[in-house]
C-alpha positions as CSV (number, residue, x, y, z in Angstrom):
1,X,116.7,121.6,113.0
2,X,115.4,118.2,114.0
3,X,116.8,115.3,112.5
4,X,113.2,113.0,110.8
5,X,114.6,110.2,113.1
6,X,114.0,112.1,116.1
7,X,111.2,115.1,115.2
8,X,107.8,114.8,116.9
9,X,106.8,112.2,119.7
10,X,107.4,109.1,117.4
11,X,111.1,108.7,117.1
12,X,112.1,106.8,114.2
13,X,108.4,105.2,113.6
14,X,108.1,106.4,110.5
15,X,111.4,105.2,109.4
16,X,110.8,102.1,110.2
17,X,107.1,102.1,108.9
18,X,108.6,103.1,105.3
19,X,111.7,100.7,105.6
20,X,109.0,97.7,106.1
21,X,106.9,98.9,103.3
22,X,110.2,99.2,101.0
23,X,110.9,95.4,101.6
24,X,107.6,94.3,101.5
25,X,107.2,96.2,98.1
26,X,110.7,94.5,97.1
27,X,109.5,90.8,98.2
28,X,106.3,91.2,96.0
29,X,108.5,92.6,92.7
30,X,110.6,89.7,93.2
31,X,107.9,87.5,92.0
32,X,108.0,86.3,89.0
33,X,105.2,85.0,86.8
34,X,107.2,82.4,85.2
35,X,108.1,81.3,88.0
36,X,105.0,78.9,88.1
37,X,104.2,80.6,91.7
38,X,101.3,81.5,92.6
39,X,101.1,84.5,95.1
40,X,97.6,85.2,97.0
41,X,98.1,87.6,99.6
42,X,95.1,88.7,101.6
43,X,95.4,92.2,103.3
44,X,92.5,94.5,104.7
45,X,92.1,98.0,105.9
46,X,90.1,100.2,107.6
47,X,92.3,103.3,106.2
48,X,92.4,102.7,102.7
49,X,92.9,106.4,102.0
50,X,96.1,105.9,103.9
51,X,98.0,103.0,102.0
52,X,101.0,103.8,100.0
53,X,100.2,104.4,95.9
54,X,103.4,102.2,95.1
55,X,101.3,99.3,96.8
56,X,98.1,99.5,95.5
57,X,99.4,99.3,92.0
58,X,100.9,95.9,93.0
59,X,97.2,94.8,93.8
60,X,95.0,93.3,91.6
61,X,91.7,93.5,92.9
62,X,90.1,95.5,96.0
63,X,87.1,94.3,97.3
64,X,85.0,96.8,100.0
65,X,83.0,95.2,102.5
66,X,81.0,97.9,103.7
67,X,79.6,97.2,107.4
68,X,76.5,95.3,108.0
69,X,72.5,96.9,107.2
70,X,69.7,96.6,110.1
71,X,69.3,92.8,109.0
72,X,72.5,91.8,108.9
73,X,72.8,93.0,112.2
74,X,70.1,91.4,113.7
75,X,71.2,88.1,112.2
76,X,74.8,89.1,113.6
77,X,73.7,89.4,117.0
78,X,71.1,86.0,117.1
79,X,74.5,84.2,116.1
80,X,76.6,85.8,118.9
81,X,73.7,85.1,121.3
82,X,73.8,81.5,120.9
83,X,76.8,81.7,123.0
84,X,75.1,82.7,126.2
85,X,72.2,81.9,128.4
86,X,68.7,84.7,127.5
87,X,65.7,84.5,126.8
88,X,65.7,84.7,123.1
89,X,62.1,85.4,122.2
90,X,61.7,88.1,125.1
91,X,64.4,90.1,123.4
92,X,63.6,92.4,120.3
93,X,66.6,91.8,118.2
94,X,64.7,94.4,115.9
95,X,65.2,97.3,118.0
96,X,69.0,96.3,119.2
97,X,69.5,96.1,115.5
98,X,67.8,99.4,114.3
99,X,69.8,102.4,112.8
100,X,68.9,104.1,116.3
101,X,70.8,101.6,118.4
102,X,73.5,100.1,116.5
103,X,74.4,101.8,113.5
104,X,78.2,101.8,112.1
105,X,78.6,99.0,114.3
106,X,81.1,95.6,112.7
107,X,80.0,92.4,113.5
108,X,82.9,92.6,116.3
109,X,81.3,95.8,117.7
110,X,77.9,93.3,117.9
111,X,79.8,90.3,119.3
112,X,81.3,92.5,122.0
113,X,78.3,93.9,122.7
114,X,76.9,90.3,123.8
115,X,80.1,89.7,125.5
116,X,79.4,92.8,127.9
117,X,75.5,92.4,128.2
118,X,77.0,88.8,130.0
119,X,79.3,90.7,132.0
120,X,76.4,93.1,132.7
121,X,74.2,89.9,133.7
122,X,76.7,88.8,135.8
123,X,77.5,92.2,137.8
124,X,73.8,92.2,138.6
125,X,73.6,88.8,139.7
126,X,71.4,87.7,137.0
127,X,71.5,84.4,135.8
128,X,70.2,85.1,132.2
129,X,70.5,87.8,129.8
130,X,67.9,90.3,129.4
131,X,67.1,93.1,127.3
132,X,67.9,95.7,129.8
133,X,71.8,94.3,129.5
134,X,71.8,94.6,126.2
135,X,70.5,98.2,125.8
136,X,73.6,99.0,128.9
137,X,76.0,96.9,126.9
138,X,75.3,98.7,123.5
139,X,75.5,102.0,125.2
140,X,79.0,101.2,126.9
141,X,80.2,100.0,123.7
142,X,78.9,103.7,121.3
143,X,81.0,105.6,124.7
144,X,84.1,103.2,123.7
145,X,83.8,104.1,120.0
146,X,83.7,107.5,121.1
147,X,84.1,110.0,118.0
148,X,85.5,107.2,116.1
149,X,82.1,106.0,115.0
150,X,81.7,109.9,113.1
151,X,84.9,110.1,112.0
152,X,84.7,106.5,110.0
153,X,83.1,106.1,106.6
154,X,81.8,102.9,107.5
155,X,84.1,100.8,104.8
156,X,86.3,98.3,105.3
157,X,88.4,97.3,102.5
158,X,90.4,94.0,101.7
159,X,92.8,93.6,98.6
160,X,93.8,90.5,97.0
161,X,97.5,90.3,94.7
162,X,97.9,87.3,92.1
């Protein structure tokens, strides 16, 4: 039989994932309240489902930050947008928005988006942004999410220890 160490195409990954969890979990016990310490450590997961039991009891609060609604990410793409040179008012920020175009998409998903409509412009030698890039740069981005867009729930999840 297969030693852990060595079993699968990992190696010893998951020894070393559990022996950095095991210190981390003894760094936080070694805290003590009357220590007049104050701890605030800030962590945050896409895979809560994942995360260790032995941790999460350690945490005090959890706080989910689902991904942004149509209007969040039309406001998330105006700010992005101020960054490069389009025609603002020729562009429906609606539609690019819309549940059709850009749903489960994280304000990074959005700013890369703008990123690649510029890198679009630029390929086709045209000195502005237009909607057209937009449209080609959302697409590119939903091929790089691939399945990964219907296999997410669409949370992200931060947790905060005292």
């Amino acid at each position: 039989a297969k030693s852990r160490a060595h079993s699968g195409s990992g190696g010893s990954t998951n020894d070393e994932r559990e022996q950095t969890l095991n210190q981390l979990l003894t760094e936080l016990d070694g805290f003590c309240p009357n220590d007049n310490v104050t701890l605030i450590l800030i962590c945050a997961t896409n895979r809560a489902d994942v995360l260790d039991p032995a941790l999460l009891r350690r945490l005090d609060r959890q706080v989910a930050v689902t991904l942004p609604d149509e209007l969040g990410r039309q406001a998330i793409f105006k700010v992005h947008a101020r960054r490069i040179k389009c025609q603002s008012e020729d562009i429906d920020w609606r539609y690019l928005a819309s549940d059709n175009m850009t749903d489960k998409f994280s304000g990074a998903d959005i700013a890369n988006v703008v990123n690649e409509a510029a890198l679009i412009a630029v390929r086709q030698r045209s000195d502005i942004v237009l909607q057209h890039h937009l449209i080609q740069a959302v697409q590119k981005i939903q091929e790089m999410k691939g399945n990964l867009i219907s296999r997410g729930n669409g949370l992200l999840t931060s947790f905060v220890i005292r």
